[in-house]
Rosetta silent file (secondary structure, phi, psi, omega in degrees, C-alpha in Angstrom):
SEQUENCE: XXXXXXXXXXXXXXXXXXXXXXXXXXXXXXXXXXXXXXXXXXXXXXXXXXXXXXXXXXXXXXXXXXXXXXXXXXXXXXXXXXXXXXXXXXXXXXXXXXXXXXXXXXXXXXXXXXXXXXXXXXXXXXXXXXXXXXXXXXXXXXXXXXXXXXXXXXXXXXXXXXXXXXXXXXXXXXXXXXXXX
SCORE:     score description
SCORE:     0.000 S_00000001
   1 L     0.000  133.672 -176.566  -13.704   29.152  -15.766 S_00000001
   2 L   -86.273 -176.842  153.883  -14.157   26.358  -13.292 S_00000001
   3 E  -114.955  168.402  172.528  -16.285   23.396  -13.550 S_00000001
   4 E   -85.220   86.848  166.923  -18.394   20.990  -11.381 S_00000001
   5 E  -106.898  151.969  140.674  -18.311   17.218  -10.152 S_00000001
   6 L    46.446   52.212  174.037  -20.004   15.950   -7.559 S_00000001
   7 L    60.026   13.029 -176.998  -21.198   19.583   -5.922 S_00000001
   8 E  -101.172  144.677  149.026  -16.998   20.303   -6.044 S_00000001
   9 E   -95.750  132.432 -169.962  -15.740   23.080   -7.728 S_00000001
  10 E  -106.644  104.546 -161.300  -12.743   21.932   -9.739 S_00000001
  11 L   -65.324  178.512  161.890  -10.874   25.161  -10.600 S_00000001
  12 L   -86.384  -61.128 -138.333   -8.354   25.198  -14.276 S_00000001
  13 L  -116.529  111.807  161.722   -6.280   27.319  -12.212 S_00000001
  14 L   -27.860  -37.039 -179.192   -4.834   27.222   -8.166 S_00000001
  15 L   -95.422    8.357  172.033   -6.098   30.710   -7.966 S_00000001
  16 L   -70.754  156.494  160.649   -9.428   30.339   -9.068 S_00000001
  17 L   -81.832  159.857 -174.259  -12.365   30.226   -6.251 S_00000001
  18 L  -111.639  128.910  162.301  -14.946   28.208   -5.742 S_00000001
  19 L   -16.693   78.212 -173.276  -18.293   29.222   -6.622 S_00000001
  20 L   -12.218  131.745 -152.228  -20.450   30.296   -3.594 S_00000001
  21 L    68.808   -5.541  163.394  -21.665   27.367   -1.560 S_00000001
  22 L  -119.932 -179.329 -171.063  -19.036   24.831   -2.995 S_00000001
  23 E  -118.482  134.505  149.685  -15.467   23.851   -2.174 S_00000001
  24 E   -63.792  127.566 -161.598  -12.794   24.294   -4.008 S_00000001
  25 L   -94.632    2.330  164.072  -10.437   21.308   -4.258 S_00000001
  26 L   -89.024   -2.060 -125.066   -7.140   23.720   -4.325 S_00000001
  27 L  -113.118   91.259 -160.954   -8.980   25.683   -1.585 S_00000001
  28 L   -94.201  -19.821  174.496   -6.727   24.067    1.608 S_00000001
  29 L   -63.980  -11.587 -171.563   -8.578   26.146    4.322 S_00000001
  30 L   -88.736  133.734  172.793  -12.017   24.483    3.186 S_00000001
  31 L   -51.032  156.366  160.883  -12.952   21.531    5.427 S_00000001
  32 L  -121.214   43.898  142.167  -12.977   18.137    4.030 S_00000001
  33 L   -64.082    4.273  179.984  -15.694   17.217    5.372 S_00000001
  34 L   -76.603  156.626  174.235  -18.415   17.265    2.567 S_00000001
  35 H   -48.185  -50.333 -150.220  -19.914   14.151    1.801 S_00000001
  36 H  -108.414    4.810 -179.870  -18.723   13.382   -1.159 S_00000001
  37 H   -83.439  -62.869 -167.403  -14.631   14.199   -0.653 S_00000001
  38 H   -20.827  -61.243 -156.882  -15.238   12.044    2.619 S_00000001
  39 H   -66.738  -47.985  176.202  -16.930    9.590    0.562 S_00000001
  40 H   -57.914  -41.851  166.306  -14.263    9.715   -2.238 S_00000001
  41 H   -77.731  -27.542  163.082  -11.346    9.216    0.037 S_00000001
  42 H   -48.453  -50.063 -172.524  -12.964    6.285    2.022 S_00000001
  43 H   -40.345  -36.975 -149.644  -13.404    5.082   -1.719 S_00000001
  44 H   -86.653  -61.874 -160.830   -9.486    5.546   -2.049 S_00000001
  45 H   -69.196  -42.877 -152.793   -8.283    4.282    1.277 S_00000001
  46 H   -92.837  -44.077  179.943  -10.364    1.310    0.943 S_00000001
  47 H   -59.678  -50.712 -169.018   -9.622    0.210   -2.787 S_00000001
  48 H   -68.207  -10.878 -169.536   -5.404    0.684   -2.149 S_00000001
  49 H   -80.621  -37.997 -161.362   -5.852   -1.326    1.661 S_00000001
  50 H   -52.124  -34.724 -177.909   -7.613   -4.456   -0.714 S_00000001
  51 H   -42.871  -61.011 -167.854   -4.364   -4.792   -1.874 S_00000001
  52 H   -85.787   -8.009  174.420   -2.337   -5.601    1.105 S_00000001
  53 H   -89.948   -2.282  171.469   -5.083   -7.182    2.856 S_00000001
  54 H   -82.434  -61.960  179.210   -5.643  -10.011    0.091 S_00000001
  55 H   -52.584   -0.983  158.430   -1.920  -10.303    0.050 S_00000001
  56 H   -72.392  -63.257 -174.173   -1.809  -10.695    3.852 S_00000001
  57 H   -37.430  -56.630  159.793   -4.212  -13.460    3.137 S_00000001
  58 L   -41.413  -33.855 -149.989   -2.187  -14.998    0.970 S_00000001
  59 L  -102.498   20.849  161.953    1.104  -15.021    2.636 S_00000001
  60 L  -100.055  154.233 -176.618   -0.716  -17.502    5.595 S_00000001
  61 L  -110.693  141.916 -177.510   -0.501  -21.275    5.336 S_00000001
  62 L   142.056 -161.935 -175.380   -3.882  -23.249    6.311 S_00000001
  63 L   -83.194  170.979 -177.315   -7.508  -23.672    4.726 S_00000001
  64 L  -162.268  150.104 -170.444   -8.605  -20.139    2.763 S_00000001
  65 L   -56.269  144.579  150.468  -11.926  -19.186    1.647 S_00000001
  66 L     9.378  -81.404  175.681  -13.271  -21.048   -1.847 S_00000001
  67 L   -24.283  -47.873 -162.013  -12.245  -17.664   -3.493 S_00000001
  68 L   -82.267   18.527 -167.052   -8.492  -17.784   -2.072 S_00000001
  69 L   -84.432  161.258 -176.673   -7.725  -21.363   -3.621 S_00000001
  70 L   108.381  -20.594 -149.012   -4.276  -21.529   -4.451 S_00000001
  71 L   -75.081   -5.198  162.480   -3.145  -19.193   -1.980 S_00000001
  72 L   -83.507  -21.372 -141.226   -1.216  -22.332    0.709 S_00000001
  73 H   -99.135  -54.678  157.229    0.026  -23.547   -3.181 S_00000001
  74 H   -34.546  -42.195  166.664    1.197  -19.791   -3.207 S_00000001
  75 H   -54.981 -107.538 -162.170    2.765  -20.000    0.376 S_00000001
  76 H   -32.623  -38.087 -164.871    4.837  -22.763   -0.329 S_00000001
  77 H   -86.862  -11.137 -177.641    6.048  -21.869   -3.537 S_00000001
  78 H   -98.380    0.769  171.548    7.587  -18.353   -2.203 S_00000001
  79 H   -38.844  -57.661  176.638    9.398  -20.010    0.664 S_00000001
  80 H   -41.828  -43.790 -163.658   12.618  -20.676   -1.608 S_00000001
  81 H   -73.308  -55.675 -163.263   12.675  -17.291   -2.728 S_00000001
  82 H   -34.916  -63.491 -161.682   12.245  -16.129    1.055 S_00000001
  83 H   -58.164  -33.486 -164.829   15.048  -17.886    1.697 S_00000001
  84 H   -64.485  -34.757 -174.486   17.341  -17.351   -1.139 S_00000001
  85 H   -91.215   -3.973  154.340   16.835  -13.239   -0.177 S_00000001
  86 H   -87.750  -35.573  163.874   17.216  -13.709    3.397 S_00000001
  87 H   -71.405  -12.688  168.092   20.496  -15.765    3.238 S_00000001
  88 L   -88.973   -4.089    0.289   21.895  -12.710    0.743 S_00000001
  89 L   102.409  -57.044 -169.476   20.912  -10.337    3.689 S_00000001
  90 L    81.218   30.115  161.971   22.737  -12.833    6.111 S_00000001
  91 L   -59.519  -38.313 -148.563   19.231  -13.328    7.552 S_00000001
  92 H   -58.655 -111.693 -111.891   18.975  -17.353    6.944 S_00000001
  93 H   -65.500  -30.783  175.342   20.188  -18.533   10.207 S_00000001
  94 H   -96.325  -13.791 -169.576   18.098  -15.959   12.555 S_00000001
  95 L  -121.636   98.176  179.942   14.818  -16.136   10.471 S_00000001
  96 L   -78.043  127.254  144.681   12.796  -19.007    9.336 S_00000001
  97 H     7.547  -69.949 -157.861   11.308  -18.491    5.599 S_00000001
  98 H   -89.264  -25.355 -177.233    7.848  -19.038    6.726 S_00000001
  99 H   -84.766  -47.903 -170.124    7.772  -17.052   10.175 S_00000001
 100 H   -50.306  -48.530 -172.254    9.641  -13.798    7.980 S_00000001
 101 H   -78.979  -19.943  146.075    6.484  -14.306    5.113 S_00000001
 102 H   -52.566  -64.820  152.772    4.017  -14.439    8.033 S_00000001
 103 H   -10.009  -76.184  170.889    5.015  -11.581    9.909 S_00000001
 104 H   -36.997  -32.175  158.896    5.547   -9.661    6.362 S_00000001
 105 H   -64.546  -43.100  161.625    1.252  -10.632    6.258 S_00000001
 106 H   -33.290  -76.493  178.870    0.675   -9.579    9.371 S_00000001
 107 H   -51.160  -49.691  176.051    1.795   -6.076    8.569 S_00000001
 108 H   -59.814  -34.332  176.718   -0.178   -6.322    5.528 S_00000001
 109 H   -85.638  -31.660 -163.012   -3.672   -7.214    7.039 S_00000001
 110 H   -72.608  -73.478 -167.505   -3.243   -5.442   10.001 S_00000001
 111 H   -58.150  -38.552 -166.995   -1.977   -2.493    8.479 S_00000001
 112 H   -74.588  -45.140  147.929   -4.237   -2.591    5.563 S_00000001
 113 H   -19.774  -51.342 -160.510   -7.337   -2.694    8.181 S_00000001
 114 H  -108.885  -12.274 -179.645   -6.469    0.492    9.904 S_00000001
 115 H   -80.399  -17.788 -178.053   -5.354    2.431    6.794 S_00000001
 116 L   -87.292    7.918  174.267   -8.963    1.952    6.059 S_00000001
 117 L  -115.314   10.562  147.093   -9.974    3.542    9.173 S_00000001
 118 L    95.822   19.801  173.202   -8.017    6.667    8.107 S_00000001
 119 L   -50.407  147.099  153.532   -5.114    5.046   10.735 S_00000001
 120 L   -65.836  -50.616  174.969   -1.889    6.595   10.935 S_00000001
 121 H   -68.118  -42.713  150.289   -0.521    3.952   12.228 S_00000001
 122 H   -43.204  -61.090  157.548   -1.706    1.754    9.458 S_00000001
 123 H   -25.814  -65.053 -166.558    0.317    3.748    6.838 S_00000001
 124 H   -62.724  -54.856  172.881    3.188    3.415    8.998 S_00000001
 125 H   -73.519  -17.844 -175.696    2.794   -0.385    9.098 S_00000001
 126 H   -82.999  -24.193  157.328    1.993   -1.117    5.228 S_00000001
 127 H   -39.213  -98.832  167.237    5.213    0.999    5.124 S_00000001
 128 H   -31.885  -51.385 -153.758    7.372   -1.148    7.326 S_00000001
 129 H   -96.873   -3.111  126.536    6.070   -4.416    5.553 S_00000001
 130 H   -43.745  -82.737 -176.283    7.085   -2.622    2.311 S_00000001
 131 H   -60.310  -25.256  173.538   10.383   -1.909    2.909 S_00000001
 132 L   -78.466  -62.571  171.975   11.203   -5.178    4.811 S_00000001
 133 L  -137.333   79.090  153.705   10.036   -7.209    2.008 S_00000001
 134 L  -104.988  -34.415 -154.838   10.872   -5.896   -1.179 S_00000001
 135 L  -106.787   -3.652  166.555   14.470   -6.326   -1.100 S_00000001
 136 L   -90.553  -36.885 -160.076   13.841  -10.116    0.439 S_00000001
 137 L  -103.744  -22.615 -161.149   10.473  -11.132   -1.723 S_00000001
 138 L  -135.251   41.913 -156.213   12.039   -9.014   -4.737 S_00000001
 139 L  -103.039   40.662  171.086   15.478   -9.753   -4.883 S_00000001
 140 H   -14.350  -63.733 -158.850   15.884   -9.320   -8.734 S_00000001
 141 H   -58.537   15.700 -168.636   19.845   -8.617   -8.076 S_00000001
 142 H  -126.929  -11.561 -172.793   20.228  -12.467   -7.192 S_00000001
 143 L   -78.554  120.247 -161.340   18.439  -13.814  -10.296 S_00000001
 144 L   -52.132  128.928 -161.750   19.848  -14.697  -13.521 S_00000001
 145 L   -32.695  141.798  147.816   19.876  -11.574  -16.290 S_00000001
 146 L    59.956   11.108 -176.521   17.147  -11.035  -18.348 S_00000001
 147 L   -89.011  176.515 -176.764   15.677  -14.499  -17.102 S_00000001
 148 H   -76.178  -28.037  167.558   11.763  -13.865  -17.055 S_00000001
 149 H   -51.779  -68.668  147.255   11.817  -14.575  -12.968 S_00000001
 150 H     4.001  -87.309 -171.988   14.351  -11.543  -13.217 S_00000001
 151 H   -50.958  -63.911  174.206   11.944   -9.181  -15.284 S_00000001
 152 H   -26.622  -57.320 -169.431    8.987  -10.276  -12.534 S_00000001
 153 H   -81.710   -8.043  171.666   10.767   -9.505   -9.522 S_00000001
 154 H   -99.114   -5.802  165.502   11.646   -6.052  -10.771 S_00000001
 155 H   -78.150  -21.371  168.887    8.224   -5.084  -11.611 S_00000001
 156 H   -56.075  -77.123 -158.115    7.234   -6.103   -7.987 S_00000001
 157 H   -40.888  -38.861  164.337   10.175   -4.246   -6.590 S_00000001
 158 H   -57.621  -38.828  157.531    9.039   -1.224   -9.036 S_00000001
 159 H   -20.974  -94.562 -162.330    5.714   -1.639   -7.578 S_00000001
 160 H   -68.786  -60.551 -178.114    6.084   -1.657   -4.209 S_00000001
 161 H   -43.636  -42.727  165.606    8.647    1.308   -4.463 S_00000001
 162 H   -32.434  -59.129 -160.752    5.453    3.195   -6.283 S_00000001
 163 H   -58.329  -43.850  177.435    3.205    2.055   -3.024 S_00000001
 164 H   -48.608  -46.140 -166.670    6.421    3.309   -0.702 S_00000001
 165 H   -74.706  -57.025  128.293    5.836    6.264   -2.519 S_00000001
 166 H   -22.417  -54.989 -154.237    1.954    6.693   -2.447 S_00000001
 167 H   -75.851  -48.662 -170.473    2.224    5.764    1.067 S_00000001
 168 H   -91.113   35.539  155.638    4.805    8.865    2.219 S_00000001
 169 H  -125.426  -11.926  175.837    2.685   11.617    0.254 S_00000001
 170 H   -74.649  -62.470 -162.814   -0.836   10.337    2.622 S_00000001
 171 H   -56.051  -41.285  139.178    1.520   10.307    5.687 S_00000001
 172 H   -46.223  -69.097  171.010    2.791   13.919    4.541 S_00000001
 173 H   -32.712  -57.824 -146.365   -0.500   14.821    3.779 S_00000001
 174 H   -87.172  -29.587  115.641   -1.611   13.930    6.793 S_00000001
 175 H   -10.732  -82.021 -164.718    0.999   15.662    8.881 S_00000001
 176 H   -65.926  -35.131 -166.545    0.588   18.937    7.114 S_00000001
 177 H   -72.476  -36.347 -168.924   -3.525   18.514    8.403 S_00000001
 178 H   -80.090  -48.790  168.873   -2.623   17.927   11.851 S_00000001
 179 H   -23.897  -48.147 -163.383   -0.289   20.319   12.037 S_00000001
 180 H   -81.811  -23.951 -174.636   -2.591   23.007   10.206 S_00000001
 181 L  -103.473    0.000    0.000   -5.022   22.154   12.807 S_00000001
């Protein structure tokens, strides 16, 4: 027997139906247009972009709102580590630190902006500024075992592989809709 949220019917079962006059959320032929899936995914899109768009914020050096303080005290202090994971890379010599954690913001605000306008393109960039700096910003494998800096950098790098992850089932998703359409 299904049940009800928010005027959706939410089936038990994939083959269950939805209840005349509602949508069924296994139901892939039903628009997603109702109000409140719209409204639910906006919800979605908008909570996961806050991420990368504070952390874009972060990663710039200069004044930052009231809220933001620490965040040049932040700057400065990830510079080493920039470096230390762009010289294992063989980066150091083509890349300054500070332009590579700008850039790496860049993607994040930018990108985080446009995922929240249902962008494609957006995806595609918090993607890119994923993969680009996890294995620079996260470089666990250069850090001494088991030190607590260690343990840190591998829960980012577990992280951000989640988000990598999150990010290529929207961009699938999203795909299969255009396609379908």
């Amino acid at each position: 027997m299904p049940y009800t949220i928010m005027n959706l019917t939410v089936p038990r079962r994939p083959a269950e139906r939805a209840l005349p006059g509602q949508q069924s959320l296994w139901d892939e032929s039903a628009p997603s247009t109702s109000w409140s899936m719209s409204t639910l995914a906006l919800t979605g899109r908008i909570l996961f972009a806050l991420y990368f768009i504070t952390q874009g914020v972060f990663k710039y050096p200069g004044p930052c709102p009231q809220s933001f303080s620490g965040c040049n005290d932040a700057f400065l202090m990830m510079l080493p580590w920039i470096e230390e994971g762009l010289s294992s890379l063989g980066l150091t010599p083509s890349l300054e630190p500070g332009h590579f954690v700008m850039a790496v913001g860049s993607l994040e605000l930018i990108g985080g902006i446009l995922f929240v306008a249902n962008s494609s393109v957006g995806a595609v960039m918090l993607l890119g500024s994923l993969l680009i700096s996890t294995p620079v910003m996260h470089a666990f494998f250069l850090d001494e075992p088991d030190s607590p800096r260690q343990m840190a950098n591998i829960i980012h790098a577990q992280k951000n592989l989640a988000l990598v992850g999150a990010l290529l089932l929207w961009i699938e998703t999203r795909v299969k809709r255009k396609s379908a359409s």
